[in-house]
N, C-alpha and C positions, 0 to 999 in steps of 0.2 A: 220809261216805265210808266206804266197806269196805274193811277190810285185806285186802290182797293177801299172799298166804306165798310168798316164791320161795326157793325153794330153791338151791343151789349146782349141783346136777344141772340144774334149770330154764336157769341162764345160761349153764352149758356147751352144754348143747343147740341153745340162739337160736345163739351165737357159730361151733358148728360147721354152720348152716344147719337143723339138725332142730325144727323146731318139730311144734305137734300137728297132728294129721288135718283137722281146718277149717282152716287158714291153709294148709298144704298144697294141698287141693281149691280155694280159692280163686288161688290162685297158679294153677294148673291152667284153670283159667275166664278167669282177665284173658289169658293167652294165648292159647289158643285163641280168644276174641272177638276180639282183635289181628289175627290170623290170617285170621280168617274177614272181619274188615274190609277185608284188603288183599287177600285175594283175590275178593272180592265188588268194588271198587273197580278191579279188573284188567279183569275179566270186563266191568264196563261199559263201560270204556274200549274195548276190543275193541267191544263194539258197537256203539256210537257211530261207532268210527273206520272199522268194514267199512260200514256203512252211507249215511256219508257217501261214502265209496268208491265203493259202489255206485249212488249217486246221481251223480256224473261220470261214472263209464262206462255209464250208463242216458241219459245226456244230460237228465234231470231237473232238475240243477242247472248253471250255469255256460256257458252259449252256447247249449247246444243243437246243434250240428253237430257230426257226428263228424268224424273227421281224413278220411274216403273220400268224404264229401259237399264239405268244403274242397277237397282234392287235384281233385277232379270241375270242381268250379265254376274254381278258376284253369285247369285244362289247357280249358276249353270259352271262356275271357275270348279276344278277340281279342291276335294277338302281331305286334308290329312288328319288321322286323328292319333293321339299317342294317350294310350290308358296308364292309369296312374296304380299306384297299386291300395289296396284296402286299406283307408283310416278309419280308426274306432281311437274314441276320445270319452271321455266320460263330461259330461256338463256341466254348468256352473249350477248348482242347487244350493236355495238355503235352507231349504228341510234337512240335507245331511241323509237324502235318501239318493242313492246310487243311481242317475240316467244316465245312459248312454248313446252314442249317434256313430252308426255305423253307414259311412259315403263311399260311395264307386264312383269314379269319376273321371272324363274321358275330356284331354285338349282338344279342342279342336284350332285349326289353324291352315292357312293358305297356302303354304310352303313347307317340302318335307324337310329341310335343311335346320327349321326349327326344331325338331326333333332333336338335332344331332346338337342342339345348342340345350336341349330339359335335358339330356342324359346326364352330362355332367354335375347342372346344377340342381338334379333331383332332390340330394340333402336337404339342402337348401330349403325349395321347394317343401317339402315336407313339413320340414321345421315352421316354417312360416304358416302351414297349415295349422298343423297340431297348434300353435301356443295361440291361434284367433279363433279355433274352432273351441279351446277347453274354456273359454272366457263366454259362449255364447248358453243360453240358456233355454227352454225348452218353447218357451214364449215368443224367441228371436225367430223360432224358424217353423212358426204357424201360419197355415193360409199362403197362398200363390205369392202374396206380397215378401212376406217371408224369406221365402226360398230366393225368391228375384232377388233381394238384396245381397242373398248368400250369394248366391252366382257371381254379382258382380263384385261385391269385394272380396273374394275370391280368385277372378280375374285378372283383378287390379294388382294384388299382390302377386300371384304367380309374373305378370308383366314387368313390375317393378324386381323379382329377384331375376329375370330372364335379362335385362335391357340389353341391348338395344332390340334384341326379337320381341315378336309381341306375337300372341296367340291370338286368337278370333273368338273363342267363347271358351267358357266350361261348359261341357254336359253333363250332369246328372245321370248314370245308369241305375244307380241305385240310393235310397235315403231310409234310414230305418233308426226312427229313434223310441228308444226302450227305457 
């Protein structure tokens, strides 16, 4: 073995970080390779991920139809519709002054065999209309926004007393609130 001389300057120096010129430049190198591996690692990942990207909205990978060819194909499917018969409910008012909401309203739905599944549970059906319809107020069912929400929960229940059939919409033929 070879004697090493250190000196007292020598281990001042380690201890306040100054070492010599090579351990220096080496220090300099392990980071920047650090560096350049995280960013060469980013950079793939990026294109990996725009790629796979670009292969669902190319329709290359994953069905193959886009959303305008779906949309196409169910508005061209034949639509059965089953009309309901005339609800008139009186509203929720806290004036104590009389309003009322007279709905015509027509299932719509993809399958005529659902039909044959609302006849029986029409009651039903009805009931669940009337006691969410007398609860709603005149406020509820102002402006497009309105109505939308009547439609859909509307929908939802007539769905939930029909299960396991499900309808496709409500339509509105008629709405007259007095």
């Amino acid at each position: 073995m070879a004697d090493v001389d250190v000196t007292p300057d020598d281990v001042a120096a380690d201890a306040a970080g100054e070492g010599d010129d090579a351990s220096e430049e080496g220090g300099k190198r392990k980071l920047s390779k650090k560096m350049l591996m995280i960013i060469a690692g980013v950079g793939v990942l990026f294109l990996v991920g725009g790629g796979v990207g670009a292969a669902f909205l190319l329709g290359w990978v994953g069905g193959g139809e886009s959303p305008e060819e779906i949309a196409i194909e169910q508005a061209q499917a034949p639509k059965f519709y089953y009309d309901l018969p005339e609800i008139t409910v009186n509203l929720a008012n806290a004036e104590r002054r009389a309003q009322y909401l007279r709905l015509l309203v027509a299932l719509e739905m993809s399958n005529e065999e659902i039909g044959a599944v609302i006849e029986p549970n029409l009651p039903r059906i009805l009931d669940v209309f009337q006691t969410y319809l007398r609860e709603l107020r005149v406020s509820d069912l102002e402006g497009s926004a309105g109505l939308f929400r009547l439609k859909h929960e509307l929908q939802r229940r007539i769905n939930l007393a029909i299960f396991p059939a499900e309808i496709d919409a409500v339509l509105f033929r008629e709405i007259i609130v007095q």
